[in-house]
C-alpha positions in Angstrom: 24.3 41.3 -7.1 27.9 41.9 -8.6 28.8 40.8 -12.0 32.8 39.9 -10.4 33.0 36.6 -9.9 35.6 35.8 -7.7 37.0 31.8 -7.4 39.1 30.7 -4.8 38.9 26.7 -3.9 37.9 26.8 -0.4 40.6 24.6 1.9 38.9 25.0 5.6 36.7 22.5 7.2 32.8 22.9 6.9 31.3 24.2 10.1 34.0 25.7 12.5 35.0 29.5 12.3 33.1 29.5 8.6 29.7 28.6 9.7 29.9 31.5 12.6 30.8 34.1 10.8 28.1 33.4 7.8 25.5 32.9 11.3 26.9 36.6 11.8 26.4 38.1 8.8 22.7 36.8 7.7 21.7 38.0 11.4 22.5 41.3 11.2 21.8 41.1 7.3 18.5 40.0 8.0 18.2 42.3 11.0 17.4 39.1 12.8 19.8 39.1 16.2 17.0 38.8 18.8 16.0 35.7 16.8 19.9 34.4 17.8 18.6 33.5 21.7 15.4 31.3 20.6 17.9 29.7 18.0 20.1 28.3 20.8 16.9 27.3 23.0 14.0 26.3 21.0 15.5 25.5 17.6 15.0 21.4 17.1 14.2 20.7 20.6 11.7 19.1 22.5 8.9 21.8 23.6 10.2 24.4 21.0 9.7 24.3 16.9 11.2 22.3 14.3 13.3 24.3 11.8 11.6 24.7 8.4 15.1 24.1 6.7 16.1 20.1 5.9 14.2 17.1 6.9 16.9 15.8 8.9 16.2 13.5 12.2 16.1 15.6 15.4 17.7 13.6 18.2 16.2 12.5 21.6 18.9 14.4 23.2 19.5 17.6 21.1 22.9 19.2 21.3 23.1 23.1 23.1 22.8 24.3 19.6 20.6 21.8 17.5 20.8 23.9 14.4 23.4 23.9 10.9 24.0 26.9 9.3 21.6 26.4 6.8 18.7 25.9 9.8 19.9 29.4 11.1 19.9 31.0 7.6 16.3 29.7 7.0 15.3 31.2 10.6 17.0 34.6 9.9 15.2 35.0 6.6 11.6 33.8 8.1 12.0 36.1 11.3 13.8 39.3 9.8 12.3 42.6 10.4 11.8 43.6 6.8 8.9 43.7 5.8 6.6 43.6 2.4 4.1 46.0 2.6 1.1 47.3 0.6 3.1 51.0 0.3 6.0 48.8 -1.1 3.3 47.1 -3.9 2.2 50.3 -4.3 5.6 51.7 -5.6 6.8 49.2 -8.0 5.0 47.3 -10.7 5.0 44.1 -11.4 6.6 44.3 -14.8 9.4 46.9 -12.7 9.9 43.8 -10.2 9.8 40.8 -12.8 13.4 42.9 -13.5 14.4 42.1 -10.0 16.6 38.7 -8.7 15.1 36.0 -6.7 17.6 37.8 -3.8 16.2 41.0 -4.1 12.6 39.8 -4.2 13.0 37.8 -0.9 15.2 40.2 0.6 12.3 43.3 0.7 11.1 41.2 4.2 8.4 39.5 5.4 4.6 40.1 3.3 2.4 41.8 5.7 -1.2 41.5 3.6 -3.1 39.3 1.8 -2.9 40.8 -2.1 -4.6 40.8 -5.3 -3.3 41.6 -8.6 -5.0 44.7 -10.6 -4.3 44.8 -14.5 -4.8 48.2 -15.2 -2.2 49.5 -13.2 -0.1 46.1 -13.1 0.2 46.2 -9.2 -1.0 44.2 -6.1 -3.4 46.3 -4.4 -4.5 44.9 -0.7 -7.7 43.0 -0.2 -9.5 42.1 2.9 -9.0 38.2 4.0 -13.2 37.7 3.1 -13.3 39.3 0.0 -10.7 37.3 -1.3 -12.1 33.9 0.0 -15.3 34.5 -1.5 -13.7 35.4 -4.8 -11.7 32.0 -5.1 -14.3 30.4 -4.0 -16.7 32.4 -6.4 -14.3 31.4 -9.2 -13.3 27.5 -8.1 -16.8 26.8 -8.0 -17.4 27.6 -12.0 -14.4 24.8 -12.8 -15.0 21.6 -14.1 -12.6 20.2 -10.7 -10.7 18.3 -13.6 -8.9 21.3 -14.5 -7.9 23.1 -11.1 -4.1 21.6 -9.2 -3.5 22.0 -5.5 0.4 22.2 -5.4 1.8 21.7 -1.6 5.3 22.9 -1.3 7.4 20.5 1.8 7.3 23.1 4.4 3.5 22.5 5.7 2.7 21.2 8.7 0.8 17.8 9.1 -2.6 19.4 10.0 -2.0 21.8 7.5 -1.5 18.9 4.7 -3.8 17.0 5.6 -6.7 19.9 5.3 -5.5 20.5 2.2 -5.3 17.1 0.8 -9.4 16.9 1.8 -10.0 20.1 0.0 -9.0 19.2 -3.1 -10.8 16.1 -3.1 -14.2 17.4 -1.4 -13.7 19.7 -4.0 -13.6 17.0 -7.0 -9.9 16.0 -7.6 -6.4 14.5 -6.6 -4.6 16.8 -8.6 -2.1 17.0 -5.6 1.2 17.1 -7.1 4.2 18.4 -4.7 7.4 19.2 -4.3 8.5 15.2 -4.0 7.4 15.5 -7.8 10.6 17.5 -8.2 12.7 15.8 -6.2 12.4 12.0 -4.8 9.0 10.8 -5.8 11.6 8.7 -7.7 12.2 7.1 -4.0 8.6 6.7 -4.0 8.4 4.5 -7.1 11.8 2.6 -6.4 11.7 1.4 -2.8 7.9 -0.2 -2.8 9.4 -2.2 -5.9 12.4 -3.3 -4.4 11.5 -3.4 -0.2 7.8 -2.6 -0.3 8.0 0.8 1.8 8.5 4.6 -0.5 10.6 5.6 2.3 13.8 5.0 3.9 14.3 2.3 6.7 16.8 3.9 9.4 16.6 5.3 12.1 19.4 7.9 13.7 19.8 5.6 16.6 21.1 3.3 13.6 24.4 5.8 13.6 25.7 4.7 16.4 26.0 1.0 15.4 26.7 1.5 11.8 30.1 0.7 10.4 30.1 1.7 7.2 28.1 4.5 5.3 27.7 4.7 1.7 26.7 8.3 -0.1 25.8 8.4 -3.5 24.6 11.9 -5.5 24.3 13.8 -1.6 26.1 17.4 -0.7 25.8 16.7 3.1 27.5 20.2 3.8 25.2 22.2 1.6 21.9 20.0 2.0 22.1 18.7 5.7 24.6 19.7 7.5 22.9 18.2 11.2 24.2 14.9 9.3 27.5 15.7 10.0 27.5 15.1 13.9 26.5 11.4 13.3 29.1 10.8 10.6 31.5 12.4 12.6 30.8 10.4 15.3 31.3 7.5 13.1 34.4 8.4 11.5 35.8 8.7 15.6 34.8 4.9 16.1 36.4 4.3 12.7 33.8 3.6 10.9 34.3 4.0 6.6 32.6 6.3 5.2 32.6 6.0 0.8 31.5 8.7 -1.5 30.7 8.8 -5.0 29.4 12.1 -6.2 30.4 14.0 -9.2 32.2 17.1 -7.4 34.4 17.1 -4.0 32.4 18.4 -1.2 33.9 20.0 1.7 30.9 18.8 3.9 32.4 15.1 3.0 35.9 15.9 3.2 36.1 17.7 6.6 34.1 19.1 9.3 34.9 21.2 12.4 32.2 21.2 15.2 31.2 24.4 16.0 30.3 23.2 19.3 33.0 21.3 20.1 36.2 24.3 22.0 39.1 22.2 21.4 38.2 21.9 17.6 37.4 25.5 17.3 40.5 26.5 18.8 42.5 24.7 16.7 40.1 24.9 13.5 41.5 20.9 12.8 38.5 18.6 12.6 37.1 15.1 11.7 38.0 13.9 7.8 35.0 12.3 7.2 35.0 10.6 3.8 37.9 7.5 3.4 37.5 7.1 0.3 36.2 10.0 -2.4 35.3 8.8 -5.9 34.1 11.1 -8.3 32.2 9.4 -10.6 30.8 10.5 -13.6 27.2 12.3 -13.4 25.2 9.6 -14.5 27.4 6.9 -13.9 26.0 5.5 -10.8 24.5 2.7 -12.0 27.7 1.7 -13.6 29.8 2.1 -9.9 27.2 0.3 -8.1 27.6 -2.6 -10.5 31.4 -2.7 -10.5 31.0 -2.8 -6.6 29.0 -5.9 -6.8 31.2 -7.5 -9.6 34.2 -6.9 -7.1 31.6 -8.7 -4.6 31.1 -11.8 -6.5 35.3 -12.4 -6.6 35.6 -11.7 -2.9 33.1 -14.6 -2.4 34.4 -16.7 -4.7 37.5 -16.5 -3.3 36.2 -16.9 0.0 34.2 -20.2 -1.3 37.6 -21.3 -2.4 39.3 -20.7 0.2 36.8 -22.2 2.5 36.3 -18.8 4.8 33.7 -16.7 5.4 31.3 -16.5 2.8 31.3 -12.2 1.5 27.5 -13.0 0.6 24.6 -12.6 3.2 23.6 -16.5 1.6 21.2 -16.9 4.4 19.8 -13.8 3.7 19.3 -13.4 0.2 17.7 -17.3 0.1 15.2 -16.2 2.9 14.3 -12.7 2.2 15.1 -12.4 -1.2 13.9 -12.7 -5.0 15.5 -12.6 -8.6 19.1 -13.1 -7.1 20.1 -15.5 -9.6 19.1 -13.1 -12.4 20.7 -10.6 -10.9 24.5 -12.3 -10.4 23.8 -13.4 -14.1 23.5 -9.8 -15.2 26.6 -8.8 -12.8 29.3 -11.0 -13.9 28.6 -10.6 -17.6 29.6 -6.9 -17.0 32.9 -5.9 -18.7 35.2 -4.0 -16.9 36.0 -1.6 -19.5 32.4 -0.6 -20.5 32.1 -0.3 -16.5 35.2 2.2 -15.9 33.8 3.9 -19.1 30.3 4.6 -17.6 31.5 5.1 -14.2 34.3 7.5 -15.0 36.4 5.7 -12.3 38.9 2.5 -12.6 38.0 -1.0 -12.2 40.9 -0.7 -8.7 38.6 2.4 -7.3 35.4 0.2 -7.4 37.4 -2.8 -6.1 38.5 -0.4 -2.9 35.0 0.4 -2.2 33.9 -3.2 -2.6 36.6 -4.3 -0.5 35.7 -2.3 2.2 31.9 -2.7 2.1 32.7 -6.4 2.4 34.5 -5.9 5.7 31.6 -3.9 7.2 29.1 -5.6 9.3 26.4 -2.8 9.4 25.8 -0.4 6.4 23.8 2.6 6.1 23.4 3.9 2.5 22.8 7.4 1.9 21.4 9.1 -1.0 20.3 12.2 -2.5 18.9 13.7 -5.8 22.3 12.4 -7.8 20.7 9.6 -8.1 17.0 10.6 -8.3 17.3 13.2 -10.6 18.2 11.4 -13.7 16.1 9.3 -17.0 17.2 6.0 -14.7 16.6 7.4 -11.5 14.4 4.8 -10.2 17.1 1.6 -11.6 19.9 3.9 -9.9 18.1 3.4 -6.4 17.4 0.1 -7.2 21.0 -0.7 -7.7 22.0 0.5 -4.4 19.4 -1.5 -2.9 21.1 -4.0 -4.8 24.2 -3.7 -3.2 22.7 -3.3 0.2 20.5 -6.9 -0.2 23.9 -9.1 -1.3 25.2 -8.2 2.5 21.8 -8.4 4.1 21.9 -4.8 5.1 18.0 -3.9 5.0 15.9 -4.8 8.1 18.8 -4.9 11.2 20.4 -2.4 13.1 23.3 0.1 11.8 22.0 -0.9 8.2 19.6 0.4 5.5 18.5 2.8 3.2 18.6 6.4 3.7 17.1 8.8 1.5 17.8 12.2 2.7 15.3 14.8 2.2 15.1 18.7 1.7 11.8 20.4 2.5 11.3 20.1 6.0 7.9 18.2 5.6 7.7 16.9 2.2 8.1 13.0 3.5 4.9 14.0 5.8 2.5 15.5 3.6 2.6 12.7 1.4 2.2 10.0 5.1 -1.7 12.4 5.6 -2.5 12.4 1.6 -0.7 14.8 -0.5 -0.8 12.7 -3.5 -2.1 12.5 -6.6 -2.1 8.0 -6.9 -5.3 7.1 -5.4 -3.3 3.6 -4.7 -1.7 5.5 -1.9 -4.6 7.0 0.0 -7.7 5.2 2.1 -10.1 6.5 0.0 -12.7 4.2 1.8 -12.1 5.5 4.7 -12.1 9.3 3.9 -15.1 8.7 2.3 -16.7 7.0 5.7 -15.2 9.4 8.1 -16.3 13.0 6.2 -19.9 11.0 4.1 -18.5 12.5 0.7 -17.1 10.2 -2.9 -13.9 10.9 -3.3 -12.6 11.2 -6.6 -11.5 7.7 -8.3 -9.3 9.1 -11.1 -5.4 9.7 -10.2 -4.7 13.2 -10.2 -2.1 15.7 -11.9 1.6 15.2 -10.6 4.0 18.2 -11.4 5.1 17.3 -14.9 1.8 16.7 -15.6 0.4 20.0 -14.2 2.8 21.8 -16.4 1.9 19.9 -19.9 -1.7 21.1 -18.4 -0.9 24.5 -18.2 1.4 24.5 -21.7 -1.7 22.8 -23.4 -4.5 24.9 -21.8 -6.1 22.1 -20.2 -5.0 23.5 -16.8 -7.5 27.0 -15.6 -6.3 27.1 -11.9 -3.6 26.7 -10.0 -3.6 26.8 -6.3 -0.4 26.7 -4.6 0.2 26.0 -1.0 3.5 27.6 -0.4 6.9 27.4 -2.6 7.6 29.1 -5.9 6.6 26.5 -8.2 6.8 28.9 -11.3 11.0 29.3 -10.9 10.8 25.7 -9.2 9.7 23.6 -12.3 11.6 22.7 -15.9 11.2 24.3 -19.6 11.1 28.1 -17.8 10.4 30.2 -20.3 7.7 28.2 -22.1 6.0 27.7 -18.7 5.5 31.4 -18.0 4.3 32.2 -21.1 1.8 29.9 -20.6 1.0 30.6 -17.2 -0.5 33.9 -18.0 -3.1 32.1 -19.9 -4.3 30.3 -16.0 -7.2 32.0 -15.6 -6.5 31.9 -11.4 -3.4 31.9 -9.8 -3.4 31.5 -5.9 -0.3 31.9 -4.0 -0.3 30.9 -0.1 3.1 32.6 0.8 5.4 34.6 3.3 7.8 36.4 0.9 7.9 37.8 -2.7 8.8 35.3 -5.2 8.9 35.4 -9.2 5.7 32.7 -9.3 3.2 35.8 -7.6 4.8 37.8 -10.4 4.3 35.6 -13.3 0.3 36.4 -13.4 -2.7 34.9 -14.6 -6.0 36.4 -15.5 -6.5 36.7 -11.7 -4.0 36.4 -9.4 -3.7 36.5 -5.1 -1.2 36.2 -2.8 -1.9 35.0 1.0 0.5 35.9 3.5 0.7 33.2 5.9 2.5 32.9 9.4 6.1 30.9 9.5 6.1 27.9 12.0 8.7 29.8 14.4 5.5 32.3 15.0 3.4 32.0 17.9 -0.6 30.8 16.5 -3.0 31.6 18.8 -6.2 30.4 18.1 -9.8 30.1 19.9 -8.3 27.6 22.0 -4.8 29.4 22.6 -1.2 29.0 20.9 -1.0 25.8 18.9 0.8 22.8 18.2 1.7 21.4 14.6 3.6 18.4 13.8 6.2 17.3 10.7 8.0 14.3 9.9 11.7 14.3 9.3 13.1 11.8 6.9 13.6 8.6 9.4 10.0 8.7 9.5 9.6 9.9 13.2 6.8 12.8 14.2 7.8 15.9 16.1 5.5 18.5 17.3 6.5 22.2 16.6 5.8 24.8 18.8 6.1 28.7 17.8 8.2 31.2 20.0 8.1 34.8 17.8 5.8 37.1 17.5 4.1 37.2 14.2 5.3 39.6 11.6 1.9 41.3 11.0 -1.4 41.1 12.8 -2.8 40.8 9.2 -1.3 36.9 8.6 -3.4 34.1 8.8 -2.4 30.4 9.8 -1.8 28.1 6.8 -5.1 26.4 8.5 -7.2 28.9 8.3 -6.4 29.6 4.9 -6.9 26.5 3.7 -9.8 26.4 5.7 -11.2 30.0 4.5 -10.7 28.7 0.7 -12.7 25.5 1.7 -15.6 27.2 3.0 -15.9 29.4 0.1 -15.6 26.9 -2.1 -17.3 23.7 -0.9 -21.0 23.1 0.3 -21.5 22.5 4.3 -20.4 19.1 6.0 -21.7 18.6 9.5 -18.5 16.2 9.3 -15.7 18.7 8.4 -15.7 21.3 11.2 -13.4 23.7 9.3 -13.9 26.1 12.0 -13.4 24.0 15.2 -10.2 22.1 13.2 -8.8 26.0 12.9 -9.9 27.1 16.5 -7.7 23.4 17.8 -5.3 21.6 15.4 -5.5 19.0 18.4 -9.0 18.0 16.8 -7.4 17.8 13.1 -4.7 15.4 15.0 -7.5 13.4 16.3 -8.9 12.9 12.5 -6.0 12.1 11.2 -5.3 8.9 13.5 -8.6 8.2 12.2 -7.7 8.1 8.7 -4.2 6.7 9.2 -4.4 4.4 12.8 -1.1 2.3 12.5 1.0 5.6 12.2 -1.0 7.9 14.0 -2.7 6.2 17.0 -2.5 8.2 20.4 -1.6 11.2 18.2 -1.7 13.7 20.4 -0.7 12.2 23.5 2.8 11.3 21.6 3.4 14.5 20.7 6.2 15.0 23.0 8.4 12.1 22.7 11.6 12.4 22.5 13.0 12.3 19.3 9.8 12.1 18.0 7.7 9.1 17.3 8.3 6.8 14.5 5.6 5.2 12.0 6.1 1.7 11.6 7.9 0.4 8.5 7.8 -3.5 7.7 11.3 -3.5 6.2 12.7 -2.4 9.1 11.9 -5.8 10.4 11.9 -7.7 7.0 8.8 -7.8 6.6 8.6 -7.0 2.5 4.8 -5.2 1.4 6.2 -6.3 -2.1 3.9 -8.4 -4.9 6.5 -11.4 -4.5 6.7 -11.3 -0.6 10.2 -10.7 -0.3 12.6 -8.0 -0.9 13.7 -7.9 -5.1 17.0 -7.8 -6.9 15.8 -5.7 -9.9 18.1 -5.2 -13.2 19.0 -1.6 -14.4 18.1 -1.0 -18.3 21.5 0.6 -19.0 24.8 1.2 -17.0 23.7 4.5 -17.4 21.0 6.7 -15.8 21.3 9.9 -18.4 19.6 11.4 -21.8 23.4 11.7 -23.3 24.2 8.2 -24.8 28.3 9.6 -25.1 28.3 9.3 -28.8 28.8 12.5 -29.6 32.7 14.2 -27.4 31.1 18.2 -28.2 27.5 16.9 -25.4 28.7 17.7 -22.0 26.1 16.8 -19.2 24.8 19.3 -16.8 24.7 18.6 -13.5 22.1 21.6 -11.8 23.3 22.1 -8.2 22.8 24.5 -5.3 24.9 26.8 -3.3 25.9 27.3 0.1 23.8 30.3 0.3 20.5 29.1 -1.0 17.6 26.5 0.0 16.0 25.3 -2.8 14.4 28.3 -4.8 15.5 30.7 -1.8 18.7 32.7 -2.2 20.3 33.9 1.0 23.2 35.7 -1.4 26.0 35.4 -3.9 28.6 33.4 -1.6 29.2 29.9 -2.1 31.7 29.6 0.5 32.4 26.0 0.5 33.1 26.0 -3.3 35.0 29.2 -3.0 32.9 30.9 -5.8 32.0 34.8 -4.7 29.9 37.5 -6.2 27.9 35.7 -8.8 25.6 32.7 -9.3 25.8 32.5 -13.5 28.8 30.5 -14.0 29.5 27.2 -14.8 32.0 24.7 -13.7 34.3 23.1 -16.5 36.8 20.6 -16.4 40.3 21.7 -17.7 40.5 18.8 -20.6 37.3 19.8 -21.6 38.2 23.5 -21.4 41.2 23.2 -23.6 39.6 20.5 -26.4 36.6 23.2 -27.0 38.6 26.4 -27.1 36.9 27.6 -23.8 39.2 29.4 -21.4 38.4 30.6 -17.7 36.5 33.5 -17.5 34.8 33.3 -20.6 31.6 34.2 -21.0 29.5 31.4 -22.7 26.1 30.0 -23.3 24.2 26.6 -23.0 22.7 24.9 -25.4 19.8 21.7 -24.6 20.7 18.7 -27.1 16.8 17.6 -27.0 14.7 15.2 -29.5 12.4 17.7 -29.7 12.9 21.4 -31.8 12.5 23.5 -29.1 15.4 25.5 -29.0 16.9 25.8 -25.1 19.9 28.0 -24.4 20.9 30.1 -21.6 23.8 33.1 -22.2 25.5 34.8 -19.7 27.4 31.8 -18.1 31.2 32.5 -16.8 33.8 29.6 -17.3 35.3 28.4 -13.8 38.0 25.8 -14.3 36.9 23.2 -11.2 37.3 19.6 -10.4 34.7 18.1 -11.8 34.9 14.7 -13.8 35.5 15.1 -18.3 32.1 14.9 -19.7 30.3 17.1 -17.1 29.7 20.3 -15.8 28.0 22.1 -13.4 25.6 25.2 -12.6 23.3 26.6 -10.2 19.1 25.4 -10.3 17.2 27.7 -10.7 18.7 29.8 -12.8 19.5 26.7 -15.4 16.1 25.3 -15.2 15.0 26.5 -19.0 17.6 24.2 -20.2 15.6 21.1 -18.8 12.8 19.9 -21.4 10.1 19.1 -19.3 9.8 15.6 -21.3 13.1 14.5 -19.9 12.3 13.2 -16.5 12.6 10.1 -14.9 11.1 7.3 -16.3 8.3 5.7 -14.1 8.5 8.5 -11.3 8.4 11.6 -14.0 11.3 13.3 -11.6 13.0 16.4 -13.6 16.8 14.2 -14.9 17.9 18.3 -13.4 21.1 16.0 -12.7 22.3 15.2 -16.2 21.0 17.4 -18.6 22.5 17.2 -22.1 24.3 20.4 -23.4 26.3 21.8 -25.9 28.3 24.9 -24.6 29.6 28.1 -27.3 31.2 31.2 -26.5 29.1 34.3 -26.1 
């Protein structure tokens, strides 16, 4: 890393030349060219593997290249040819490496041996795969099962999840929290309130008939950039396509197709947003309102002029509930406390109303700017909201559509990673496998942590991910951590969470999904869910990186035959030896979504499980779909009364997935060299004395008198609405107090997190 930081605003489409030449250089960074070939054949396509980058729907008929740049990143850095190795353990301490980035960690390559940490010389020493089974298992066994959490990262396989999910409760608990915790469990809570499903109701067939798409809080460019083919394709058949998010996104504002000549040649592309409104962070609630209000005097106009109604009346009197509460609440809205919330003027919300009301079909599209916040769950309520007054839930080109990040995190929680017992068949686990599950809801993230801070938590097994640099309130979490008396790490690189030790500590190096498992029965098949909701079945192509790496199955299943007494009904062996067979008890456990399992595998596109509200069919307590009122216009911690709070906005980079960074470029922001800065707005700047290039710190305004700062930040003047600013997650997560989540779903609010910010 270099401490230059170098800011240019970035002016070129996403995709195009940009995209190839970044393709390019994490190759040959990564060492990784051979992998280039299998890219262009196998990546996203029917008979090859699903990328283990977004969660984002895999066509029927894949394009040559069915990969983004972020995909091909995430291959590079899973199939490069550095490796990890004991000799490398061996030369550097963990105290030595604790000194080292999250870049640098990853970047040493691929681990090669399962691992356990040794105090007296503070290294990891190698271990042999069935001494360190029966030691967890040795250990597990002397827990009260109250005290131990099974954490599942997104990138796990269906069979893989679903073993895992039947460990932990054979083993006594549903301490099952995951990475949704972190993200869109606040989907989870919101939808089956307002529509009666915790998932998103379109399909990508529903691009092609759309009209109109809606984005609120999402960084298509940076987060899922396969998006961008359907919404270019809508923007060519003229569809309208309306942002809200804080900062201007190149992935919204233009995109070249890489695989499209004439567009290459010419690097001009498809503008894809029509209209841009940067609206405050935390002011969602507040647009989404003013966009109804609008509504209401379109239709009244339309009443009085005796045309077409703008309201879906039919609709809303046959599917829905609590309307007339709801236009109560609407029209009582002032416009000036609604431009004040919203950051925006009452004329840009009446644009976006407008031409939502002249759509016929609407897809909305959201991200964690609107989960991530104290009001998360009322800001996706709202925009189901706006979606119910038009009727667009439940027909085709419409609906809600949540847009994932882990590549499997929607599908672990379809086969049981979860700790509410209301969302698993526990009668029918316990039938199928002759054991009691567990009762009691389990441990969801925020709660694992106040387990860990409080002692309460011993062990902590963790099923890929790096939860320790993952979660809020860093530095008070890894204090505590090295109080867990067992830390179990299921990984395949270096991360700061195997480093951050307790009293016993392993790491497991597992294969990646793009590597060839061969088992009793030959190379198999696992399966993942994208975030329509369809099943596609992955198929490895590389060669392993180490004949020492075990299949996340078989480590879930050596753990569980350590661990657990024998059950004639849970062949852990014959489940590793065939995933086929774990298939086959899964569509026992979960037969509406997962009959014919394995004889669907190949369908193109994948299969999709069945969700009532995409035939208005509402699994809600009233029977229909509800209009449900937000508590405030809006969604934050910061009330605005006091001009010094600014609200931080954590984001991510071009270069990184989630905890993973792939470097120090953020091309499509045009920052270079550097990843501790922070994005000010000029008025700001100038009223607090702050000038670009400043060095500065953070401050958390909290209720509680924990003191949470963060030095080392450089100023970059950027377009970003007054009131907010912006800096990169991880490395802002200790100014988050764990207690400041999202009421109801417990979400991290990562998205608005009051600060105060002083010069260095």
């Amino acid at each position: 890393m270099t401490e230059e930081v170098t800011y240019k605003p970035y002016d070129a489409p996403t995709g195009g030349w940009g995209s190839v030449k970044s393709l390019v250089k994490h190759s040959t960074g990564q060492h990784a060219v051979g992998t280039v070939p299998d890219l262009l054949r196998h990546h996203n396509k029917l008979g090859g593997y699903a990328c283990t980058s977004c969660a984002w729907a895999k066509p029927a008929k894949p394009h040559a290249a069915e990969f983004c740049e972020n995909g091909a990143k995430a291959t590079f850095w899973d199939l490069t040819s550095k490796r990890t190795t004991p000799e490398f353990f061996a030369r550097h301490t963990v105290t030595e490496l604790l000194g080292w980035s999250d870049y640098d960690l990853e970047n040493e390559g691929r681990l090669t041996h399962p691992m356990r940490y040794d105090s007296p010389s503070d290294t990891y020493v190698p271990v042999e795969w069935a001494e360190a089974f029966a030691d967890i298992g040795s250990r597990l066994k002397g827990f009260d099962p109250e005290t131990v959490v099974f954490y599942a990262s997104g990138r796990a396989s269906l069979e893989t999840s679903y073993m895992y999910a039947l460990l932990a409760r054979m083993y006594g608990n549903n301490n099952l929290p995951d990475s949704s915790n972190m993200c869109h469990e606040t989907t989870s809570v919101a939808l089956p309130q307002s529509i009666g499903t915790p998932v998103g109701t379109v399909l990508l067939e529903d691009f092609e008939h759309t009209d109109c798409i809606l984005s609120f809080g999402q960084n298509v460019g940076t987060n899922a950039p396969r998006m961008l083919h359907p919404l270019q394709q809508a923007r060519k058949r003229d569809a309208e396509i309306i942002v809200f998010n804080p900062l201007r996104e190149r992935g919204w504002e233009e995109f070249v197709n890489p695989q499209h000549a004439g567009e290459m040649l010419t690097n001009s592309g498809t503008q894809i947003a029509t209209q841009y409104h940067q609206v405050r962070t935390g002011g969602d609630i507040a647009a989404m309102v003013g966009m109804a209000k609008a509504l209401f005097t379109l239709d009244d106009q339309a009443k009085a002029a005796g045309t077409d109604r703008v309201l879906d009346v039919d609709f809303i009197a046959q599917h829905t509930h609590g309307f007339a509460s709801f236009e109560t609440y609407v029209r009582a809205q002032s416009w000036d406390n609604l431009e004040r919330e919203a950051g925006l003027a009452r004329a840009a919300m009446e644009r976006a109303a407008d031409a939502y009301a002249r759509s016929k079909a609407v897809i909305a599209i959201y991200g964690m700017g609107l989960t991530q916040h104290r009001l998360g769950v009322d800001n996706v309520q709202m925009l189901v909201n706006l979606m119910l007054m038009r009727g667009n839930i439940g027909r085709q080109g419409a609906g809600m559509c949540p847009v994932r990040g882990h590549s499997n995190v929607q599908g672990q929680r379809t086969v049981g990673i979860s700790e509410k017992t209301e969302l698993v068949p526990l009668d029918k686990l316990a039938a199928q496998f002759g054991f009691s599950p567990p009762r009691k809801d389990g441990m969801n993230t925020v709660d694992a942590c106040e387990g860990v801070l409080d002692g309460t938590v011993k062990a902590f097994i963790s099923l890929g991910g790096n939860f320790v640099r993952a979660i809020p309130d860093t530095e008070r979490m890894e204090a505590a951590w090295r109080d867990l008396d067992l830390s179990v790490q299921i990984a395949t690189k270096l991360n700061r969470s195997h480093l951050v030790t307790a009293q016993t500590t392993y790491i497991l190096p597992c294969l990646v999904r793009t590597e060839i498992d061969a088992q009793a029965s030959g190379p198999q098949i696992v399966t993942v869910e994208d975030s329509t909701t369809c099943i596609h079945a992955s198929r490895g192509v590389a060669t392993p990186a180490s004949e020492h790496l075990l299949s996340e199955p078989a480590i879930v299943a050596g753990i569980a035959k350590a661990t657990l007494a024998p059950n004639p009904k849970v062949p852990w062996d014959d489940w590793v030896g065939d995933y086929g067979l774990v298939r086959d008890a899964i569509a026992q456990t979960y037969p509406d979504d997962f009959h014919d399992f394995n004889a669907r595998l190949d369908t193109p596109g994948g299969f999709p499980r069945p969700i009532g509200a995409r035939e208005r069919k509402w699994e809600t307590e009233t029977g229909k779909a509800n209009f449900l009122l937000p508590k405030a216009l809006h969604a934050t911690f910061d009330d605005g009364s006091q001009p010094e709070v600014l609200r931080l906005m954590t984001i991510r980079s071009n270069d990184q997935f989630n905890t993973t960074i792939y470097g120090y470029d953020d091309r499509l922001r045009g920052i270079h060299g550097s990843r501790m800065i922070v994005m000010m707005n000029a008025e700001d700047m100038a009223r607090l004395g702050v000038k670009a290039d400043d060095v500065v710190r953070l401050e958390t305004v909290g209720d509680d008198e924990m003191v949470r700062s963060l030095a080392g930040l450089r100023v970059i003047e950027f377009d970003v609405p007054r009131g907010c600013i912006a800096a990169y997650y991880p490395e802002t997560n200790p100014l988050i107090p764990l207690y400041q989540h999202a009421e109801e779903s417990k979400t991290p609010a990562a998205k608005s997190v009051p600060v105060r910010v002083r010069l260095a």
